[in-house]
ROMAR-789448 format. One record per residue: x, y, z of N, C-alpha, C, CB in turn; residue number from 1. Coordinates in steps of 0.001 Angstrom, whole numbers, plus 500000, padded with zeros to 6 digits. Glycine has a CB too. Layout:
BEGIN
+--------+--------+--------+--------+--------+--------+--------+--------+--------+--------+--------+--------+-----+
|     nx |     ny |     nz |    cax |    cay |    caz |     cx |     cy |     cz |    cbx |    cby |    cbz | pos |
+--------+--------+--------+--------+--------+--------+--------+--------+--------+--------+--------+--------+-----+
|      X |      Y |      Z |      X |      Y |      Z |      X |      Y |      Z |      X |      Y |      Z | NUM |
...
+--------+--------+--------+--------+--------+--------+--------+--------+--------+--------+--------+--------+-----+
This chain:
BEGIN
+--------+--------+--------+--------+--------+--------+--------+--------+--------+--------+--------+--------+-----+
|     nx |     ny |     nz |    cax |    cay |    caz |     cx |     cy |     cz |    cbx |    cby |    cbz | pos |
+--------+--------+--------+--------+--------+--------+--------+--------+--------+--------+--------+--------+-----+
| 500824 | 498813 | 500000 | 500000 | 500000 | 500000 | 500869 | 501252 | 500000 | 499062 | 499998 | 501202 |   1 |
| 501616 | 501316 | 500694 | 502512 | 502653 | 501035 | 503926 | 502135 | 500047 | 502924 | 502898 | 503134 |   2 |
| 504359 | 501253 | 500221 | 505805 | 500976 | 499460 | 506586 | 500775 | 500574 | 506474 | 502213 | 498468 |   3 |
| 507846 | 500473 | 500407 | 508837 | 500052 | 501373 | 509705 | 501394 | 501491 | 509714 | 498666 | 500868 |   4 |
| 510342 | 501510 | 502346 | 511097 | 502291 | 503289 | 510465 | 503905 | 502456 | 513133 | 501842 | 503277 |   5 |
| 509451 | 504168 | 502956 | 508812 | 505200 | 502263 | 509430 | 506371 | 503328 | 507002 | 505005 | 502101 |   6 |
| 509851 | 507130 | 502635 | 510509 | 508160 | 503652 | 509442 | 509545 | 504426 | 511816 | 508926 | 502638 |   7 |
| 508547 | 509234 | 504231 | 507230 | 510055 | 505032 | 507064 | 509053 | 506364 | 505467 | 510117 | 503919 |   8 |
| 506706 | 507965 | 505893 | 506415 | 506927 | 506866 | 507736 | 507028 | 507963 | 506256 | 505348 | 506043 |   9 |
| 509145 | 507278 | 507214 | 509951 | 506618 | 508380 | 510412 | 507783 | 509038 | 511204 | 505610 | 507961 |  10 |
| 509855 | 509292 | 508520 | 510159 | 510203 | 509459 | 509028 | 510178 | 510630 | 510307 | 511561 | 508764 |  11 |
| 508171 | 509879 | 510079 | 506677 | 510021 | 511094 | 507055 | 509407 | 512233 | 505168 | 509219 | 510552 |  12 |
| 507422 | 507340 | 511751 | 508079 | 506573 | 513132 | 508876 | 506860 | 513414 | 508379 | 505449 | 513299 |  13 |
| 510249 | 507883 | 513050 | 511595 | 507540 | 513852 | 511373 | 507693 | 515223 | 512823 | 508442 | 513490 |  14 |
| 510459 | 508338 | 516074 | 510752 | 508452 | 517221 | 509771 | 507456 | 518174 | 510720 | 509873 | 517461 |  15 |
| 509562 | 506581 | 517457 | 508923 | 505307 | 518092 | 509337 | 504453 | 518957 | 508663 | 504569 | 517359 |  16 |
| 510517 | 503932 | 518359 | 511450 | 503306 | 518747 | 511749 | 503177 | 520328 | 512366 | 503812 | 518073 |  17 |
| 512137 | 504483 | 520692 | 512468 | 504776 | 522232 | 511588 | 504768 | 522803 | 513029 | 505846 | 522649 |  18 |
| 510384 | 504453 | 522115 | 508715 | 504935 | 523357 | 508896 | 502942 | 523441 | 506204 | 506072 | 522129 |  19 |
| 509179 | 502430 | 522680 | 509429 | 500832 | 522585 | 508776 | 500283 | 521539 | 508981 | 500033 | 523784 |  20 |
| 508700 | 499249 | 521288 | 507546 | 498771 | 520049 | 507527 | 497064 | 520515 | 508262 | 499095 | 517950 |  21 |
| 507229 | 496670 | 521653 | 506302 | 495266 | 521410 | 506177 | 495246 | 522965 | 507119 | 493621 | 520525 |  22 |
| 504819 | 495146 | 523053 | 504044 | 495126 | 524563 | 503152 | 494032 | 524632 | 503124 | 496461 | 524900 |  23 |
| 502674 | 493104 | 525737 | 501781 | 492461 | 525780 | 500598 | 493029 | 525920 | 501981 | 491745 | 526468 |  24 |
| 500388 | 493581 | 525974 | 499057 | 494763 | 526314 | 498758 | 495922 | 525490 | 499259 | 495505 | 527645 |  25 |
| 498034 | 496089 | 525082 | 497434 | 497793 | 523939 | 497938 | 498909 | 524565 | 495456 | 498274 | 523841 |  26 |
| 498942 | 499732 | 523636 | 499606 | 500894 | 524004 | 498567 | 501607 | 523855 | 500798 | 501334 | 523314 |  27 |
| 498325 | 503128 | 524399 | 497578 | 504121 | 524302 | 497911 | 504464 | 522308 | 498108 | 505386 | 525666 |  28 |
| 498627 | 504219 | 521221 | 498806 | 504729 | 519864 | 498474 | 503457 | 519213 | 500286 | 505377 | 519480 |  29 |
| 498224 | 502635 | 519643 | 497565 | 501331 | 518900 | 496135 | 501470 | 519432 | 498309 | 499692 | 519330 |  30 |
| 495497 | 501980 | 520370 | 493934 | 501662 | 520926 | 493501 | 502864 | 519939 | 493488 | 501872 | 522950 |  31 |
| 494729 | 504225 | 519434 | 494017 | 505290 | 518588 | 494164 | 504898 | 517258 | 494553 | 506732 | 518754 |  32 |
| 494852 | 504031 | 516768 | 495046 | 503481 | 515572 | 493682 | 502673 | 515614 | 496470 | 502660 | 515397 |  33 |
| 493736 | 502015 | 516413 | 492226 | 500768 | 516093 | 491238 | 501862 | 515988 | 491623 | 499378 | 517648 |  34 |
| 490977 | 502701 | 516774 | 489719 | 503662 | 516560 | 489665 | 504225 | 515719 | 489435 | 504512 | 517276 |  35 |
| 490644 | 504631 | 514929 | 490644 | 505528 | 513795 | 490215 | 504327 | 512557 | 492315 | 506403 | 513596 |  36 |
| 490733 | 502902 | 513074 | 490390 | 501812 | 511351 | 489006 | 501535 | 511675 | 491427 | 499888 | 511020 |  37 |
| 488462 | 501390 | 513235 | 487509 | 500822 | 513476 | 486061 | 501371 | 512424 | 487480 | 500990 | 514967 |  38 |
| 485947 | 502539 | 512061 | 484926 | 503152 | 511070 | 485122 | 502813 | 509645 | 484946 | 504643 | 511147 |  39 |
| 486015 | 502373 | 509538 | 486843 | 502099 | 507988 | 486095 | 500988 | 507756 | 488684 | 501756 | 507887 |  40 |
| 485979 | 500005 | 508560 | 486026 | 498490 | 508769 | 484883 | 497921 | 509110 | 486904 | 498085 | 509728 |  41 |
| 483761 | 498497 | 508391 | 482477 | 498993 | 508976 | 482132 | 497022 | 509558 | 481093 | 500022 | 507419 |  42 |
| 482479 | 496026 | 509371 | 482155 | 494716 | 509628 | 482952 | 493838 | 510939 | 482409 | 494079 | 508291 |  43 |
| 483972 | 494817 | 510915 | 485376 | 494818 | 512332 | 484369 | 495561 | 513995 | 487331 | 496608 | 511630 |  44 |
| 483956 | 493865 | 514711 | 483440 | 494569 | 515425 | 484897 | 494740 | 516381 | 482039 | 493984 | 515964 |  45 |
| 485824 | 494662 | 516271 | 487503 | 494632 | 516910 | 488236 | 494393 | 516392 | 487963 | 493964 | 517775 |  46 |
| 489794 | 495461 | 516294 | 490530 | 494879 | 515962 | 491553 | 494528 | 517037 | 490828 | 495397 | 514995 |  47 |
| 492688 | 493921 | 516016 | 493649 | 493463 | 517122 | 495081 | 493150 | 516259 | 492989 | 491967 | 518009 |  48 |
| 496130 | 493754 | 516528 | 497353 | 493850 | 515860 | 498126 | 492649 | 516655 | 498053 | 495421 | 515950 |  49 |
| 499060 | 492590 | 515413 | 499747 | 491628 | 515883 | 501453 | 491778 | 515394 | 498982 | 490338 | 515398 |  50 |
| 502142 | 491042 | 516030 | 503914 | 491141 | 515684 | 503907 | 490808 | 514370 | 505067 | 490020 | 516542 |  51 |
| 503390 | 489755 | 513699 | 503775 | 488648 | 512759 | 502573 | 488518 | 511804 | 504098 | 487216 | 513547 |  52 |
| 502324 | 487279 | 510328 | 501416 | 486952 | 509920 | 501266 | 485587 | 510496 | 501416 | 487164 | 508684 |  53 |
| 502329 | 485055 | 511544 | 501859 | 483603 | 512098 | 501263 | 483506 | 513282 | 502885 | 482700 | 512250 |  54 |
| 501241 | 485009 | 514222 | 500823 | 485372 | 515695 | 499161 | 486016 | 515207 | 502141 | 486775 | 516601 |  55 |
| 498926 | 486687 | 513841 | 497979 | 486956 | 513376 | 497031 | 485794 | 513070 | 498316 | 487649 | 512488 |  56 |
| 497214 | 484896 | 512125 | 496716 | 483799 | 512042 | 496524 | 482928 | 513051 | 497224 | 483344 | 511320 |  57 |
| 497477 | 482022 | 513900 | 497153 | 481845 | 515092 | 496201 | 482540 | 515874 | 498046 | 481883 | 515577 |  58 |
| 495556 | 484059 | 515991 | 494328 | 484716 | 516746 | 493291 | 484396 | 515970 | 494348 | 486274 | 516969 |  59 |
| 493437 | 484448 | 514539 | 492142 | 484436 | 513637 | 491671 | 482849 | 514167 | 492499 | 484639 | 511643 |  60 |
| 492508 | 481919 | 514247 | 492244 | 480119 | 514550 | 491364 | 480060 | 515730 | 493798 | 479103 | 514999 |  61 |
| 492094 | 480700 | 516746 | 491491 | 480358 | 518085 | 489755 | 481359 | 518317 | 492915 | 480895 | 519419 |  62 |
| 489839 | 482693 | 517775 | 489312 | 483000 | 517894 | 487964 | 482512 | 516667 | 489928 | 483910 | 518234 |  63 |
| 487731 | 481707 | 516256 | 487121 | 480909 | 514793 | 486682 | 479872 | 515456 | 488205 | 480406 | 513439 |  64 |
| 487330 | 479107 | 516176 | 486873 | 478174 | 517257 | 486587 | 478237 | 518145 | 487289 | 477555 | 517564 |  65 |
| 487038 | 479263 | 518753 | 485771 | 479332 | 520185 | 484775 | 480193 | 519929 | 486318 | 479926 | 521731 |  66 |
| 484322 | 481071 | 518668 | 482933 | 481269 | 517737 | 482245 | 479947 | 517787 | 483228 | 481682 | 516033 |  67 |
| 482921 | 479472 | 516791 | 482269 | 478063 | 515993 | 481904 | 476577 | 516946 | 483570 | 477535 | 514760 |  68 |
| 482880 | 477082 | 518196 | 482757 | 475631 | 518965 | 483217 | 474604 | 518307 | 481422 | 475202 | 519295 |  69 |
| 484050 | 474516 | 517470 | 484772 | 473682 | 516552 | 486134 | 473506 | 516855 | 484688 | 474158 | 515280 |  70 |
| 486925 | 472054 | 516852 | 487797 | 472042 | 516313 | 489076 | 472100 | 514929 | 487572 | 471701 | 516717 |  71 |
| 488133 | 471853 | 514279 | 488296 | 471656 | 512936 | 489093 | 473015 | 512116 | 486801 | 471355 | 512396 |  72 |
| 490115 | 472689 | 511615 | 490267 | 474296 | 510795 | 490828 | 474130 | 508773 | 492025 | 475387 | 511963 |  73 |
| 490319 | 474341 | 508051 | 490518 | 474337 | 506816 | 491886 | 474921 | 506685 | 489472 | 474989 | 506113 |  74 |
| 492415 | 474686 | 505656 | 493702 | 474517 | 505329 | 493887 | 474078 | 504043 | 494290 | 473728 | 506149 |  75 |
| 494396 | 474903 | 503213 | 494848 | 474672 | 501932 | 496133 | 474191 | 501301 | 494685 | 475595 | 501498 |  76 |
| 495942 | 473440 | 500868 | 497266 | 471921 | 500544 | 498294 | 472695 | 500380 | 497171 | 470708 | 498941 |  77 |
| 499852 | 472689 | 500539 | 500645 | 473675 | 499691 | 500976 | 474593 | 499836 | 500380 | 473969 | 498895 |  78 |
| 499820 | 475685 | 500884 | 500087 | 476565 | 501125 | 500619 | 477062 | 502816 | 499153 | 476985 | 500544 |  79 |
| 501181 | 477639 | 502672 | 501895 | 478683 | 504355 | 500520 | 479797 | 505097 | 503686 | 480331 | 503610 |  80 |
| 500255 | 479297 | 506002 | 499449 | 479487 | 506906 | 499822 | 480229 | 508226 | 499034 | 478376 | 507096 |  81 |
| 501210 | 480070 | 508516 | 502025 | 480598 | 509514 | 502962 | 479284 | 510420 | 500938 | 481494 | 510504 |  82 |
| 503525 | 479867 | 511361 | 504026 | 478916 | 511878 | 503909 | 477985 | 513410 | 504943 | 479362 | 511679 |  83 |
| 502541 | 478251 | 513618 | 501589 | 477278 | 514643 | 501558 | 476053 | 514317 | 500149 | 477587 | 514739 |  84 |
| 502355 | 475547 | 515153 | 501585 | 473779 | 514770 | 500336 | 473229 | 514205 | 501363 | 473046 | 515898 |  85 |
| 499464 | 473673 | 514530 | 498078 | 473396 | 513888 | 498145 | 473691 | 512234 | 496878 | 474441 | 514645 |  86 |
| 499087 | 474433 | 511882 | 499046 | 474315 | 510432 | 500162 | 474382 | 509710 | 498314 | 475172 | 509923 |  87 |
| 501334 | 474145 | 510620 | 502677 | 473859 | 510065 | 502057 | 472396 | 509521 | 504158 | 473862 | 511292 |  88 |
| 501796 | 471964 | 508772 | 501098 | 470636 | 507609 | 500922 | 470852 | 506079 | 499466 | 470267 | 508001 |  89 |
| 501622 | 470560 | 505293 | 501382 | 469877 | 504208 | 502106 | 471495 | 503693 | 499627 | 469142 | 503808 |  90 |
| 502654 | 472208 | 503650 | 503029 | 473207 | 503799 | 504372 | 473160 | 502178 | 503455 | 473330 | 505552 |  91 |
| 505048 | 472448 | 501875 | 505650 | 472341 | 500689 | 506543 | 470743 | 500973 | 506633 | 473861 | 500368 |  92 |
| 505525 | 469649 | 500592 | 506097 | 468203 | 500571 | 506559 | 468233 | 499525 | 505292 | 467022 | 500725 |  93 |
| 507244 | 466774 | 499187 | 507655 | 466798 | 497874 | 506598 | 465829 | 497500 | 509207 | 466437 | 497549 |  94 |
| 507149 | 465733 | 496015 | 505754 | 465339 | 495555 | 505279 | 463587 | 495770 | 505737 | 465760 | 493861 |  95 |
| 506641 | 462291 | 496307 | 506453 | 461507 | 497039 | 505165 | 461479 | 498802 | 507837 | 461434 | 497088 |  96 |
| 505848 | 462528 | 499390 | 505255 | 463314 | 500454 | 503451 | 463452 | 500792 | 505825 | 464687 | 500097 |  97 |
| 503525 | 464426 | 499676 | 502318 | 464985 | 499920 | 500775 | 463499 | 499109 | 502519 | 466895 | 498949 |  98 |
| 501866 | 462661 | 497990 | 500656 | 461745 | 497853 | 500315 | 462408 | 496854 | 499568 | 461544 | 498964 |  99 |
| 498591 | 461287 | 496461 | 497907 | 461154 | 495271 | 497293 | 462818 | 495420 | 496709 | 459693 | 495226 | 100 |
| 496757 | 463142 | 494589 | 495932 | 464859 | 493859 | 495085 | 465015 | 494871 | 494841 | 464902 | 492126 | 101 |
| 493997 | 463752 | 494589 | 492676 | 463357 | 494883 | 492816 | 463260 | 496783 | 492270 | 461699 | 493915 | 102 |
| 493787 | 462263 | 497246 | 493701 | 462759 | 498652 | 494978 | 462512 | 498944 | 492675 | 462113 | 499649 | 103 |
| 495601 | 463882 | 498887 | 496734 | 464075 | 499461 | 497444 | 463562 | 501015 | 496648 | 465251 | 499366 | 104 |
| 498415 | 463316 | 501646 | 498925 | 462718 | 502755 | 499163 | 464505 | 503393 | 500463 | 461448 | 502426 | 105 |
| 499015 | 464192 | 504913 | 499193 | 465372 | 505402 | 500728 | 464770 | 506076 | 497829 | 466001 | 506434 | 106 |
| 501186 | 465967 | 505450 | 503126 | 465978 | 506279 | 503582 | 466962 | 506718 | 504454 | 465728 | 505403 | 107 |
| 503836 | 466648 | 508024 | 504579 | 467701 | 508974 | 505289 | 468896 | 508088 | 505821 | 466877 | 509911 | 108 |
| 505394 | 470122 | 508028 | 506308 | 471466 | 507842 | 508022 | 470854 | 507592 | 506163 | 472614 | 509538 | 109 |
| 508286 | 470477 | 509601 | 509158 | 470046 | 509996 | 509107 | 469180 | 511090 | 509755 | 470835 | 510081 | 110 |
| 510713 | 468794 | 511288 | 510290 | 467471 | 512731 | 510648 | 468845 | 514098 | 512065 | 465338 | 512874 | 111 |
| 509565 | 467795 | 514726 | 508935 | 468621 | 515772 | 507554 | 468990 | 515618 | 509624 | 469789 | 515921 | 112 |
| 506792 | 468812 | 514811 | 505344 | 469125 | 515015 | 504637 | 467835 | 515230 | 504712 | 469901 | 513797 | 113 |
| 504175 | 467523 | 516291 | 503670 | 466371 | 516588 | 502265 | 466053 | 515717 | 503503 | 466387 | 518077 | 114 |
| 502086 | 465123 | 515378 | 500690 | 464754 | 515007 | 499592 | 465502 | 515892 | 500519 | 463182 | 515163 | 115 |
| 499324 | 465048 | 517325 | 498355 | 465743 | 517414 | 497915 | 466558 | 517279 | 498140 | 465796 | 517818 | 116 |
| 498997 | 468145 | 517335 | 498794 | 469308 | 516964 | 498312 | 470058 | 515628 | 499683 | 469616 | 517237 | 117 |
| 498841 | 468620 | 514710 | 498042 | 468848 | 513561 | 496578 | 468217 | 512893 | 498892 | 468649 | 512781 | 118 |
| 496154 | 467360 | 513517 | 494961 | 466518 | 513132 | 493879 | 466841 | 513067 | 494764 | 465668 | 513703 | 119 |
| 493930 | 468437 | 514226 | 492130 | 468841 | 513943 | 492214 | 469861 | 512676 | 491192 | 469863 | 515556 | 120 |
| 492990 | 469355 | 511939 | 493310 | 470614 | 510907 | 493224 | 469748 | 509239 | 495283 | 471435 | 511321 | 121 |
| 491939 | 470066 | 508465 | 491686 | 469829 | 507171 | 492077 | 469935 | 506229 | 491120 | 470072 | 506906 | 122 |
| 493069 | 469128 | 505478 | 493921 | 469359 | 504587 | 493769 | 468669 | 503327 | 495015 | 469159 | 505085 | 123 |
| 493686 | 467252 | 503476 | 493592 | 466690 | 502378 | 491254 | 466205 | 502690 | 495215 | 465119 | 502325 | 124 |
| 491222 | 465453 | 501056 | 489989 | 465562 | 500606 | 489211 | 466811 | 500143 | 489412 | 465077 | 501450 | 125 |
| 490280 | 467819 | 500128 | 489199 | 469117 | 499749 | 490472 | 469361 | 498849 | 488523 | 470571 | 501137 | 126 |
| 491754 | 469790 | 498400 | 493041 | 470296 | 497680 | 492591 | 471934 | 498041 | 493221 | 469778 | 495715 | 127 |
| 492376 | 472203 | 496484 | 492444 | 474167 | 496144 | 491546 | 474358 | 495533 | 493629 | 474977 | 495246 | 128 |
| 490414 | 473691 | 495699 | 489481 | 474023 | 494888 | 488150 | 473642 | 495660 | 489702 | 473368 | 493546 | 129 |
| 487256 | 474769 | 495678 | 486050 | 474366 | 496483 | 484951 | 472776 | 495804 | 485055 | 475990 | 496448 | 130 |
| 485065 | 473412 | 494617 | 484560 | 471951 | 494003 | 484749 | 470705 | 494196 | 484779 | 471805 | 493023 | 131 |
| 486260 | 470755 | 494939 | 486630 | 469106 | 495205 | 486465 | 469119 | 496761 | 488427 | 468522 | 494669 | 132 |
| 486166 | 470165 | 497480 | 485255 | 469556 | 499063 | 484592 | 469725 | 499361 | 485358 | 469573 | 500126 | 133 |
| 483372 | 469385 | 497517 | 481767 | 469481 | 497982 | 481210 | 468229 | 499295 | 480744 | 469136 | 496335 | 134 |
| 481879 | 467524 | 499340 | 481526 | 466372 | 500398 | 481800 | 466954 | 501610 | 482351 | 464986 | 500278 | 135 |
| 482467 | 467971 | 501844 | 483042 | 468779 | 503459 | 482590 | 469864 | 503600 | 484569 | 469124 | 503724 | 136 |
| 481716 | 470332 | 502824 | 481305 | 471673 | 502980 | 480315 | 471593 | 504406 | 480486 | 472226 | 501504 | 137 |
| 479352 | 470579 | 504008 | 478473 | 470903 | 505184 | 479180 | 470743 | 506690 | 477198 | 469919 | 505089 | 138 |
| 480114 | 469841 | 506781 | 480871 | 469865 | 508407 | 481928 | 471048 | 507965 | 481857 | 468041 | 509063 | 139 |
| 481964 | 471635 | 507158 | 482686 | 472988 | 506936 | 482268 | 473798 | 507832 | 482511 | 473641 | 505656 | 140 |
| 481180 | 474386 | 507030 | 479938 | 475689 | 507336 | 478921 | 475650 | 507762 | 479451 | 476323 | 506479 | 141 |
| 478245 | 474649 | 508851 | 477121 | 474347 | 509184 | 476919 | 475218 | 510394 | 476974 | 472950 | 509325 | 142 |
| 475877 | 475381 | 510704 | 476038 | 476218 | 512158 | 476630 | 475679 | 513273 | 474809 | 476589 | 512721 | 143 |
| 476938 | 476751 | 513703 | 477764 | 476421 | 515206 | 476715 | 475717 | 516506 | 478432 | 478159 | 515898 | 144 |
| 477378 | 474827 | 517176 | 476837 | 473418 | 517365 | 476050 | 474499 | 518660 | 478139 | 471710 | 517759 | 145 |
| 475008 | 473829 | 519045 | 474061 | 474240 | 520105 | 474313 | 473766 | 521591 | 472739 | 473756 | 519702 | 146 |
+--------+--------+--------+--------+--------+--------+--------+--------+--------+--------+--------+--------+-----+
């Protein structure tokens, strides 16, 4: 959106730095940042920043499941999701690895991700294409359990 090392942007932050930049808790210039996107975002009933796109994703997961009351999380064959166990899976196998088109083998990222951490996580029987997990759609998107 802005470009990289945009020199408006990096005079604005230089003096950031010393105020600090990573807190466990909402600084008073991030609660005015959210208020200022919060009208933008007319469907954002909250936001919430994050360090990373794998500390981001990881919030979108948890917070998707304790909505949904689900374990379950979709996951697209091939692709980088971040680096949470729950979807360090199937992430770039080779092509022994990952198995047949039709139902791919789910394989660890790397060693160290235990199976369990990855199992409530949907990978193969659906690939990249919604058409091929017309059979999963309904335990996809069904309503959240009562």
């Amino acid at each position: 959106m802005i470009g990289h090392a945009n020199p408006a942007i990096g005079a604005a932050g230089s003096d950031v730095p010393a105020s600090g930049t990573m807190f466990g808790a909402g600084t008073v210039p991030e609660i005015e940042l959210a208020e200022t996107m919060r009208p933008m975002i007319p469907c954002a009933d909250l936001v919430r920043f994050a360090n990373s796109g794998s500390e981001a994703i990881q919030g979108a997961v948890r917070a998707a499941r304790g909505f949904t009351g689900r374990d379950k999380v979709l996951k697209f064959e091939g692709h980088h999701h971040g680096w949470a166990d729950p979807l360090a899976v199937s992430n770039r196998p080779t092509a022994a690895e990952a198995g047949p088109y039709a139902r791919p083998h789910a394989h660890p990222y790397s060693p160290g991700v235990p199976a369990p951490a990855w199992s409530p996580t949907w990978w193969s029987g659906c690939g990249t294409t919604p058409r091929r997990c017309a059979g999963s759609w309904t335990r996809i998107v069904a309503n959240r359990p009562r």
